[in-house]
C-alpha positions in Angstrom: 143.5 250.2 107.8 139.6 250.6 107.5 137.9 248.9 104.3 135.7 251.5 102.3 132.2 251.2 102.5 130.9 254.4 100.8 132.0 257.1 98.7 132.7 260.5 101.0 133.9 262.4 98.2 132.7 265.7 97.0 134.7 266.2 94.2 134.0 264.9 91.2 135.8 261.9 89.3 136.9 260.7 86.6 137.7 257.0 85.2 141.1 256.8 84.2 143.9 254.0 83.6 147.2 256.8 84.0 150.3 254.7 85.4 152.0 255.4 88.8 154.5 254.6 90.9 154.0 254.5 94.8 157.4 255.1 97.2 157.3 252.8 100.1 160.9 254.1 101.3 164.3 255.3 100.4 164.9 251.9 98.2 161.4 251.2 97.9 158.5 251.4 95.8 155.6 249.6 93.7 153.9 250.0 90.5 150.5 251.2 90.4 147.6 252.1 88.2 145.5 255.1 88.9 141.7 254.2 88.2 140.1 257.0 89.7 141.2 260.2 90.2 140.1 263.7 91.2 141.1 266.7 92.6 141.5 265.9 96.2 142.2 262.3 95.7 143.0 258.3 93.4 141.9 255.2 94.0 145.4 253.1 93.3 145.2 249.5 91.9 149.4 248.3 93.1 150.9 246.1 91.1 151.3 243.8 93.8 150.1 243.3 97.4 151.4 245.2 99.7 150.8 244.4 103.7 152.0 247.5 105.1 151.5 250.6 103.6 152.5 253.7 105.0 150.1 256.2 106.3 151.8 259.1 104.1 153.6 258.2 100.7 154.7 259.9 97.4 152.5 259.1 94.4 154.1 260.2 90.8 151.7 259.9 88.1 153.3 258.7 84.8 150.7 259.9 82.2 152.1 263.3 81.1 155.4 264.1 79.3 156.1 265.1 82.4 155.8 263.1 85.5 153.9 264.8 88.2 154.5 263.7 92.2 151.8 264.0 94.4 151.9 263.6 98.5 149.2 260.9 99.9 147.8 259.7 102.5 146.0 256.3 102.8 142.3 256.7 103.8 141.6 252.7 103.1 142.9 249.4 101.3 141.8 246.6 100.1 144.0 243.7 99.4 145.8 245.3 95.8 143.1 249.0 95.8 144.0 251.6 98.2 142.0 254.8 98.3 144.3 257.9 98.8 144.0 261.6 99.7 146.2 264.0 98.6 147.7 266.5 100.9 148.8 270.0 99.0 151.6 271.9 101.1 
């Protein structure tokens, strides 16, 4: 996975510290704080190191009385920060 160099976003974002949780697989997942996020995408600090992350994952964002789950893909990581994309279907 490439290491970001530059921000290539158009969309605005905003600072944030809204908890997560990222699914690795069926019995798998990580804790995660959001600390960026816009409309088209996060930047996720995990919980914990994590060597191989998927190219697509589910994202659900813990900060509203209701949780909202969001499809991602991994644009670049960096030890614990990964910067993510997500895909709308």
């Amino acid at each position: 996975m490439s290491t970001m160099t530059h921000n290539t976003r158009s969309e605005r974002r905003a600072d944030t510290e809204i908890r997560g949780q990222v699914k690795l697989g069926t019995f798998s997942s990580v804790q995660c704080t959001v600390t960026d996020l816009s409309v088209g995408g996060a930047k996720l600090l995990l919980e914990k190191p994590i060597k191989k992350i998927p190219k697509r994952f589910s994202l659900t964002l813990l900060s509203d009385h209701q949780p909202k789950k969001r499809t991602c893909v991994c644009r670049w990581q960096e030890d614990e920060l990964l910067g993510v994309e997500f895909h709308y279907s």
